[in-house]
C-alpha positions as CSV (number, residue, x, y, z in Angstrom):
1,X,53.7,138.0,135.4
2,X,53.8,135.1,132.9
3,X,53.5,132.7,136.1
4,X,50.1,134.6,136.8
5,X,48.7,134.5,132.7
6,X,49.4,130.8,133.0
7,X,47.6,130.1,135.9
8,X,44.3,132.1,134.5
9,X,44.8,130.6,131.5
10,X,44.8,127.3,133.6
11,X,41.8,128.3,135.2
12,X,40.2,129.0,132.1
13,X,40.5,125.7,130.4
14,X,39.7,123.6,133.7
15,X,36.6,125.6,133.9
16,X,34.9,124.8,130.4
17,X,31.7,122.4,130.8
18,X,32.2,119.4,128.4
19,X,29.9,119.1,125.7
20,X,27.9,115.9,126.7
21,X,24.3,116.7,125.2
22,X,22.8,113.8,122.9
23,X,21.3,114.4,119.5
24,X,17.4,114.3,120.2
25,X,15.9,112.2,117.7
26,X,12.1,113.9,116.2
27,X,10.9,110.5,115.6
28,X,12.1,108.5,118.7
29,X,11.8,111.2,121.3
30,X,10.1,114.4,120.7
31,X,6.7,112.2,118.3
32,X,6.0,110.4,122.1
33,X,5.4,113.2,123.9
34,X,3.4,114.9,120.9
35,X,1.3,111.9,120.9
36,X,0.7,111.9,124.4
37,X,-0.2,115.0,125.2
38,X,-1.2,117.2,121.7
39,X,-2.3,114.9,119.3
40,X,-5.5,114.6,121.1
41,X,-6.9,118.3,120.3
42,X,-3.8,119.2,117.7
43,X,-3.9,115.9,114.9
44,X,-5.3,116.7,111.5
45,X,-8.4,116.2,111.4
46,X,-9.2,118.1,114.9
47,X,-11.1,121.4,114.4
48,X,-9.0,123.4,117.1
49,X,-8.6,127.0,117.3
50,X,-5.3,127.8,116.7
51,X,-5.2,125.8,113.4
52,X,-2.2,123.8,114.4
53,X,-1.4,120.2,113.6
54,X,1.0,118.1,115.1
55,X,0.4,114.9,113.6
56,X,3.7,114.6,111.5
57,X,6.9,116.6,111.2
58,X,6.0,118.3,108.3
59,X,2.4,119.8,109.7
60,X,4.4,120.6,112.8
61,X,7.0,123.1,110.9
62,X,4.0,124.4,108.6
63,X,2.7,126.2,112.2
64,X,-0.8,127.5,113.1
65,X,-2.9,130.4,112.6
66,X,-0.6,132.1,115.8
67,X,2.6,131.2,113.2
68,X,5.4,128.6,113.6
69,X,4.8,126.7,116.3
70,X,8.9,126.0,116.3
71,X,12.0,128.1,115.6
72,X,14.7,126.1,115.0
73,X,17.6,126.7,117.5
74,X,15.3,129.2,119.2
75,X,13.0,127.3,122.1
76,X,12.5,130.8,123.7
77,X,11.1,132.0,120.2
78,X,9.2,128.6,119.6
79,X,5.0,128.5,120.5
80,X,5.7,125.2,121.4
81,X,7.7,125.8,124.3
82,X,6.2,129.2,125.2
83,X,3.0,127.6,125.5
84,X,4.0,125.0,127.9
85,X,4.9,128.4,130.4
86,X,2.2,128.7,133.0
87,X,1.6,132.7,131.4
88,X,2.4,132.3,127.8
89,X,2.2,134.9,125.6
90,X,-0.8,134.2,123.9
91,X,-3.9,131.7,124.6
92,X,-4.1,129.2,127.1
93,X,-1.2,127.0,128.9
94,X,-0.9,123.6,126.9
95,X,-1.9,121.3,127.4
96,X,-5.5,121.9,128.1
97,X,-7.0,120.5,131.0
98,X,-9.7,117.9,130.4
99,X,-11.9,115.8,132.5
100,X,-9.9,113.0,133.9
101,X,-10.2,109.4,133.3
102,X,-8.6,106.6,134.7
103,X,-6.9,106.0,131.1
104,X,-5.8,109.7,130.2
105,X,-2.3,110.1,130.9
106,X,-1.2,113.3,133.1
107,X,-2.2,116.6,131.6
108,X,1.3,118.3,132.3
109,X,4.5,117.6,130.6
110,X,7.3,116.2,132.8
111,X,10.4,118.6,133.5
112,X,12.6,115.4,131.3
113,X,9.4,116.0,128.5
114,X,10.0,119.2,128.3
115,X,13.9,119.3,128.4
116,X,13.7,116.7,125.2
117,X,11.3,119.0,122.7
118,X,13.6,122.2,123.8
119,X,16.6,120.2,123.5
120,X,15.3,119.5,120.1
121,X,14.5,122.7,119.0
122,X,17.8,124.5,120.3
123,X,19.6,121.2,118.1
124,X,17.5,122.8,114.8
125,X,14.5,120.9,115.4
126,X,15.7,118.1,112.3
127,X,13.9,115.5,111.3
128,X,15.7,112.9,112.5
């Protein structure tokens, strides 16, 4: 019996994923993609409809007319990455489509883009 308890517990601890995940930086990883991709209809001095800024940490956690656009340690909770979701809950998928130009970078976020601002977010969206 205590041969068996020590095996599970064995099990157990061999089993546990290692905790390998990097601190996302706001201002070195998540600003780039904002740039690329939102700042064009979300920066301050855009009339867009759902109020929202994204031009600097501070207008980012201040949220739109739909609310905060990020809940920190929440992704699944946050507009930001609910809007990126091909049916999200409210409005349009992010980021709009637009006509295309040689120069306009791809209108969909990569999978690693996406990974980084909820990675962020789940890590309490800090400025950092």
């Amino acid at each position: 019996m205590v041969v068996a308890s020590i095996a599970v517990c064995q099990g157990f601890a061999g089993d546990r994923p290692e905790k390998t995940t990097q601190s996302i930086s706001f201002k070195d990883s998540v600003m780039p993609v904002l740039k690329k991709y939102c700042l064009p209809c979300h920066a301050e001095e855009s009339s867009n409809p759902s109020e929202l800024s994204l031009d600097s940490y501070q207008l980012l956690m201040e949220g739109g007319k739909h609310g905060a656009a990020v809940v920190g340690g929440r992704p699944e909770q946050s507009s930001l990455i609910q809007k990126l979701n091909e049916k999200p809950p409210f409005g349009d998928t992010m980021p709009l489509a637009r006509r295309r130009r040689s120069q306009d970078p791809p209108r969909k976020l990569t999978e690693e883009e996406v990974k980084i601002l909820t990675e962020w977010i789940r890590q309490g969206a800090r400025e950092n």
